[in-house]
C-alpha positions in Angstrom: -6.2 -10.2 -10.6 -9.5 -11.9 -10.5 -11.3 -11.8 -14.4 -14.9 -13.0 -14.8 -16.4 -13.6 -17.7 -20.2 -12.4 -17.9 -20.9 -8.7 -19.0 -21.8 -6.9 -15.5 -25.0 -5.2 -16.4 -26.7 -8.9 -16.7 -25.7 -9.3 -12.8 -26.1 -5.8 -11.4 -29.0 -4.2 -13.8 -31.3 -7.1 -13.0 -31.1 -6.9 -9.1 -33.4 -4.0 -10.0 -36.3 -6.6 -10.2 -36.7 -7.3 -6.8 -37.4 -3.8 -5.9 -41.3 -4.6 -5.3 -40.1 -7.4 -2.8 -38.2 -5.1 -0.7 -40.8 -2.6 -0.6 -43.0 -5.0 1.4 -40.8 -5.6 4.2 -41.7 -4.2 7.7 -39.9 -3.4 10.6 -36.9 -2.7 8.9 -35.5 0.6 7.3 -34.7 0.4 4.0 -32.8 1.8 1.4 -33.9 1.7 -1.9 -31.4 1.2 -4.7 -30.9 4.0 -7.0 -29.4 4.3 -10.6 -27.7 7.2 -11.5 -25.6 8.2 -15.1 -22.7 9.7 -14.8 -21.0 11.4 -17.4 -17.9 10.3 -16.8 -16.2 11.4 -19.9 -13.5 7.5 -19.7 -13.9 4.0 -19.8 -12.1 1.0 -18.7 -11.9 -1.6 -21.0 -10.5 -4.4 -18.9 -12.1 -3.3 -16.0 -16.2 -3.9 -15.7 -16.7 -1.4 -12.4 -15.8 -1.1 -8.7 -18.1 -1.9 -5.6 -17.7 1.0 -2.9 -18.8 -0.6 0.6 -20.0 2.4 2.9 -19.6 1.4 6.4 -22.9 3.3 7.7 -22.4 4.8 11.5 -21.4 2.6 13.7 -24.8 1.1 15.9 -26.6 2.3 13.0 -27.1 -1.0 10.8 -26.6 1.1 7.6 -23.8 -0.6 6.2 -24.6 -0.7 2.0 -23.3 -1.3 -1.6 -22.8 0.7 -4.7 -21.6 -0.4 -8.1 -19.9 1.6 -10.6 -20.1 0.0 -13.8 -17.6 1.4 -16.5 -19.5 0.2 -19.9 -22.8 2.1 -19.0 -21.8 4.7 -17.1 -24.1 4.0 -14.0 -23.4 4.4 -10.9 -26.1 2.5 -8.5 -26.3 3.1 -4.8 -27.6 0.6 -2.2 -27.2 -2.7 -4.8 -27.4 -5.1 -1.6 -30.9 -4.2 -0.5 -32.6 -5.2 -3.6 -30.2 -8.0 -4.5 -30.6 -9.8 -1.2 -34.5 -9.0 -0.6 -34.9 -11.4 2.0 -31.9 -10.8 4.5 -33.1 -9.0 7.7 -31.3 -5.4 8.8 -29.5 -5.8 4.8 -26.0 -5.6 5.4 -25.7 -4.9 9.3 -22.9 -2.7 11.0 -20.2 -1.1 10.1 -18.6 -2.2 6.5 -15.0 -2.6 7.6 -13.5 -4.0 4.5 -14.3 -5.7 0.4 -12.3 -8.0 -1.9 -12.9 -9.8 -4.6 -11.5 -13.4 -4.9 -12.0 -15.5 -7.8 -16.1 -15.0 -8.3 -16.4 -14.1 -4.6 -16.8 -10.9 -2.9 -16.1 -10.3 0.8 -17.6 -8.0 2.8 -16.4 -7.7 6.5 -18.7 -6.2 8.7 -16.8 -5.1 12.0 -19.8 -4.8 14.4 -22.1 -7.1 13.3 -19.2 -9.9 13.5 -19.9 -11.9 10.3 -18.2 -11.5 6.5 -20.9 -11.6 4.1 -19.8 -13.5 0.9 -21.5 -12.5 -2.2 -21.8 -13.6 -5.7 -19.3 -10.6 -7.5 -21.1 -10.3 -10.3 -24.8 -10.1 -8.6 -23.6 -9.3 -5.0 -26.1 -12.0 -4.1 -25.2 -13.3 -0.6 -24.0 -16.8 -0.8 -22.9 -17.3 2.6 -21.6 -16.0 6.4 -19.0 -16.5 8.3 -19.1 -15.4 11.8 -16.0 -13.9 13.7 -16.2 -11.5 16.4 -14.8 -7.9 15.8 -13.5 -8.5 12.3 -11.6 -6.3 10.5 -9.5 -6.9 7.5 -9.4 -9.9 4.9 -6.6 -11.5 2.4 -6.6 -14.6 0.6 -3.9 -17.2 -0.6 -4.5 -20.0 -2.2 -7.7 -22.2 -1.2 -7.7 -20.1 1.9 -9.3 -16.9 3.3 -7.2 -14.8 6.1 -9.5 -12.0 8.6 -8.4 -10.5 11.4 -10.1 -9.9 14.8 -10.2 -7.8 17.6 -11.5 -10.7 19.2 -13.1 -8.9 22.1 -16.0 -6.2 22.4 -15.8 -2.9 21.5 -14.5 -1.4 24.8 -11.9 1.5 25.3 -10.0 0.6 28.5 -6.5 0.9 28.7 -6.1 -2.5 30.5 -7.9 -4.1 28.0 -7.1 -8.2 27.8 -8.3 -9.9 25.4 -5.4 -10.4 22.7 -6.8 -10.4 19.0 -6.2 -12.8 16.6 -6.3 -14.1 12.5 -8.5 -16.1 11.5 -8.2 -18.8 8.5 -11.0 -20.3 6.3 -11.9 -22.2 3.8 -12.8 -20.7 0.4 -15.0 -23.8 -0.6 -16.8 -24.2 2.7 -16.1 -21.3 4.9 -15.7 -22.9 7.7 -12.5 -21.8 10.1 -10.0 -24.1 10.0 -7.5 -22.3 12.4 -6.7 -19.6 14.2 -3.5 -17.2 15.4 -3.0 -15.3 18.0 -1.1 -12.0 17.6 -1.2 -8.4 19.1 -4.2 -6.4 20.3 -6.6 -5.2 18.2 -5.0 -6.7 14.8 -6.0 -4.0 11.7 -4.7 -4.5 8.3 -2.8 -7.7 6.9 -0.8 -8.6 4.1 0.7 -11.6 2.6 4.2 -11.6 0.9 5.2 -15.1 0.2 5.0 -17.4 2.7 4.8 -15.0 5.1 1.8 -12.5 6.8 2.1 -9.2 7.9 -0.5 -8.2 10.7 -0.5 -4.6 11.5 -1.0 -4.7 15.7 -3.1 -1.4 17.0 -4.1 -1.3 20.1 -6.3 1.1 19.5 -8.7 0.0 22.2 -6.3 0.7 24.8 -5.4 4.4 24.4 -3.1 5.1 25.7 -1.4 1.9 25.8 -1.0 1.4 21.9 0.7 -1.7 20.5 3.6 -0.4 17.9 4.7 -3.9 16.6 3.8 -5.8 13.5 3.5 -9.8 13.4 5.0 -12.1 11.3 3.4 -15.3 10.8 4.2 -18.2 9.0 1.7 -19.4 6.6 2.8 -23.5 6.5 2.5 -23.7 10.1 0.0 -20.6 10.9 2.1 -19.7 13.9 3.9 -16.1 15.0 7.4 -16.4 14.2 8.1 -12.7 15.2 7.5 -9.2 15.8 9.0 -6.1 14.3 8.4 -2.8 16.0 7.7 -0.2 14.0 5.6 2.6 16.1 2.8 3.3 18.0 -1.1 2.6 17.1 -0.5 1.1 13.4 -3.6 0.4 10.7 -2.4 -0.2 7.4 -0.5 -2.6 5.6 0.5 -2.6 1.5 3.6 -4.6 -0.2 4.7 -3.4 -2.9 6.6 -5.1 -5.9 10.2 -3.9 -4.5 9.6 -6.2 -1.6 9.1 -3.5 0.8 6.1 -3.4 3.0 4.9 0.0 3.7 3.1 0.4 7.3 1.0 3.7 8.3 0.9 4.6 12.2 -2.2 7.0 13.5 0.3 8.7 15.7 -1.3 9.3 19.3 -3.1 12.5 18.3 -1.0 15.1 20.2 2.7 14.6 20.7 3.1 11.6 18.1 2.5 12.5 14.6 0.8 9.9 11.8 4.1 8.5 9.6 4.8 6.4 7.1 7.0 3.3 7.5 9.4 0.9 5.3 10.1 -2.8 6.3 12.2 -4.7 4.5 10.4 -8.3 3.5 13.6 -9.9 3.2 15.3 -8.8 6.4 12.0 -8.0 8.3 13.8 -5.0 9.2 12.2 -1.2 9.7 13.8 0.4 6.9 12.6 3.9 6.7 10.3 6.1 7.8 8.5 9.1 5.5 6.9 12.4 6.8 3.5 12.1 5.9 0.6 11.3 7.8 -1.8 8.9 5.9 -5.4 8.0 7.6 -5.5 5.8 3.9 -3.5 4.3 0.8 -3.9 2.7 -2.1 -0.6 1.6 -3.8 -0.2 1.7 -8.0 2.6 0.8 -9.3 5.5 3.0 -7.7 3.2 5.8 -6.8 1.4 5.1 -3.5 -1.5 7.9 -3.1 -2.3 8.7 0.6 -4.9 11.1 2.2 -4.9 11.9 6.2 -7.0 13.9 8.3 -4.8 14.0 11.3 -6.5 15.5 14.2 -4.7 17.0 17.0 -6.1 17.4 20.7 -3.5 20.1 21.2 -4.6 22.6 18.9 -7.5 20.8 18.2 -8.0 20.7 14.3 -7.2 18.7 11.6 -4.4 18.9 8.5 -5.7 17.7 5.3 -2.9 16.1 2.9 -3.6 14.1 -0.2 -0.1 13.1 -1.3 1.8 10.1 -3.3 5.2 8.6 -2.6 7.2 7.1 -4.8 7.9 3.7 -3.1 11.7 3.0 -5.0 13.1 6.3 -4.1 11.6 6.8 -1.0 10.6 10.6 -1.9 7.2 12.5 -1.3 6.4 13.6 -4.9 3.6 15.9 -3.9 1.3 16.7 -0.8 -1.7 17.3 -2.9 -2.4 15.5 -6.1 -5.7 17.5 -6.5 -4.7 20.3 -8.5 -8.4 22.4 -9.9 -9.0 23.5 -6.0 -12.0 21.1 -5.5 -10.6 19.6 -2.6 -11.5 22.9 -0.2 -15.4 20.8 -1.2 -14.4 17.6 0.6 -14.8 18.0 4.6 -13.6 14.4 5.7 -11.8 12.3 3.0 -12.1 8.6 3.5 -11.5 6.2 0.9 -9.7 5.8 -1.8 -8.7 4.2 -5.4 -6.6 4.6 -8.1 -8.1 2.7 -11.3 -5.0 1.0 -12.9 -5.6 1.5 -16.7 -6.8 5.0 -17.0 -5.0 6.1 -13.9 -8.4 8.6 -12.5 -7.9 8.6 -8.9 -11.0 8.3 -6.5 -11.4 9.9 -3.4 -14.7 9.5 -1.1 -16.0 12.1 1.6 -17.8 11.4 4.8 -18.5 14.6 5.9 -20.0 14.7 9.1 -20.3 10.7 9.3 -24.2 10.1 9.8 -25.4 11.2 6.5 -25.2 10.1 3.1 -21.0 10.6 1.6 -19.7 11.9 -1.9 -17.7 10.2 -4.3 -14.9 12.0 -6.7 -13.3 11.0 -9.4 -10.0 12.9 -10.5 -7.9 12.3 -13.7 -4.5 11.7 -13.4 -4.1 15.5 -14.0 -5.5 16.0 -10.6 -8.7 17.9 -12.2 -12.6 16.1 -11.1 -14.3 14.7 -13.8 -17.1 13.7 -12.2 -19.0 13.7 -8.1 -22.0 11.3 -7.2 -23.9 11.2 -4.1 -23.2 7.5 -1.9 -24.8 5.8 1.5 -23.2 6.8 4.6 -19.4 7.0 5.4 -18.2 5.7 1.9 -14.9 3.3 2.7 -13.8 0.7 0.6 -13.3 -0.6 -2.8 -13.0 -3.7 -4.9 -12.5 -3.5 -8.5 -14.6 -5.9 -10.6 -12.5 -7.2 -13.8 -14.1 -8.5 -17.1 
């Protein structure tokens, strides 16, 4: 839990200042920030707001930033732009993943092969740190953990180059080391002493890698593999030390699952029924969507479900419960705030043009929609 100290509205609101200064740039599309109220009908006290990073289509340099700020009820689209008036192309391509760590926020930004650090109360960039196809970032201790695909984007079944994790320092970020794992690394998590890297092999269709490395922090080495299935992407731990692993399936004979490993063991536990294209994991309840797409009959099943991580059971294949979700064409990211429980789910729709954001009580009923950049992705919460 990171906490920061400063009320957000003196760090976001004023970013509105340098609107003139962005104006006068040339050669360069830009996006000008927004501010919209939302009546959102909750608050948050221990919670200031949530950054949404919109990937933008890939090739596209539209990657952006919104804010959500709980005490005003403002939602502000495109914060970057006008908080970093002077950084050519703004964010670059493809927003791939956001945390917050400590007064820090990390932005990884797949294509363009650099993590943009940012002040997290201003989202003023700070700093870069260049790794080739990056995907995913964790942190422990004094140190920063990303992974890479290493090589170009390239479909090619015989594809080569093996990815890898990267490590950095928090202080100066500089990489201090790196590990090799599988190909085309996705999601990571840390239990322990340990790392989880979630191999893909999603470059090399259809050739997918179905194992997940274990690494060992002290010495940054691979200690192991544990197969789980085919084409994996995401990686959460909950507090029952289980890890829970999603695989994309292959898209026509091998359906999208869920997947148990025991932390203690390293052992594949279990394996759940549901296909998830994304998680987000509160408390015992672990809320899913999936779009799973098959090439055989060529369309896609929509689930939006939760699983209870200590019994194991699917507690519901649609946690929307008013009928709103027959408005949502492609859902994409998605967060559960922790005190008040609302569950947010974001919509890409056709992927080129400017995504939706909901926001669903815990009775499953919207409370509130806002429009976002393009391909709305992933969150960080910002606490006070």
């Amino acid at each position: 839990m990171n906490r920061l100290h400063r009320p957000i509205t003196q760090g976001i609101l004023c970013i509105m200042t340098a609107l003139a200064v962005i104006a006068c740039r040339d050669d360069v599309e830009v996006i000008h920030p927004e501010v919209i109220q939302v009546d959102t009908g909750s608050t948050a006290s221990v919670i200031a707001g949530f950054y949404l990073l919109n990937e933008g289509n890939m090739g596209s340099n539209k990657a952006t930033l919104d804010f959500f700020d709980y005490q005003t009820g403002t939602y502000t689209r495109n914060i970057f732009a006008a908080a970093n008036p002077n950084v050519v192309k703004e964010m670059g391509d493809v927003g791939n993943d956001l945390r917050i760590y400590g007064a820090r926020m990390y932005a990884v930004v797949n294509c363009s092969n650099k993590i943009d650090v940012m002040d997290a109360l201003t989202a003023r960039k700070i700093g870069q740190i260049d790794i080739p196809n990056c995907r995913y970032v964790r942190f422990e201790g004094q140190y920063g953990y990303v992974t890479s695909y290493a090589g170009p984007v390239q479909i090619d079944p015989d594809y080569k180059q093996i990815g890898y994790v990267a490590k950095f320092d928090t202080a100066t970020l500089q990489i201090i080391d790196t590990c090799y794992v599988g190909y085309q690394p996705d999601e990571l998590e840390i239990v322990g002493r340990r790392m989880y890297v979630a191999n893909s092999g999603g470059y090399m269709v259809p050739n997918y890698e179905s194992t997940v490395s274990v690494i060992d922090l002290d010495s940054f080495s691979e200690i192991g593999r544990i197969s789980v299935a085919i084409n994996l992407h995401h990686l959460r731990a909950d507090r029952h030390q289980q890890l829970w692993v999603s695989s994309r399936g292959d898209y026509y004979d091998i359906s999208s699952k869920l997947y148990c490993i025991d932390t203690q063991t390293n052992q594949l536990t279990d394996s759940l029924p549901i296909a998830v294209s994304n998680f987000w994991l509160d408390g015992d309840s672990l809320y899913l969507h999936s779009t799973e797409w098959s090439y055989l009959t060529m369309n896609s099943t929509t689930t939006y479900g939760i699983v209870d991580v200590k019994s194991h059971e699917i507690v519901t294949h649609n946690f929307i419960t008013d009928g709103t979700e027959a408005e949502i064409k492609v859902p994409y990211g998605i967060m559960v705030n922790p005190q008040t429980k609302e569950i947010y789910v974001t919509d890409a729709k056709n992927y080129v043009s400017p995504g939706m954001i909901h926001c669903y009580g815990p009775d499953g009923k919207r409370r509130w929609s806002e429009r976002t950049g393009d391909i709305p992705a992933h969150f960080a919460l910002l606490w006070k």
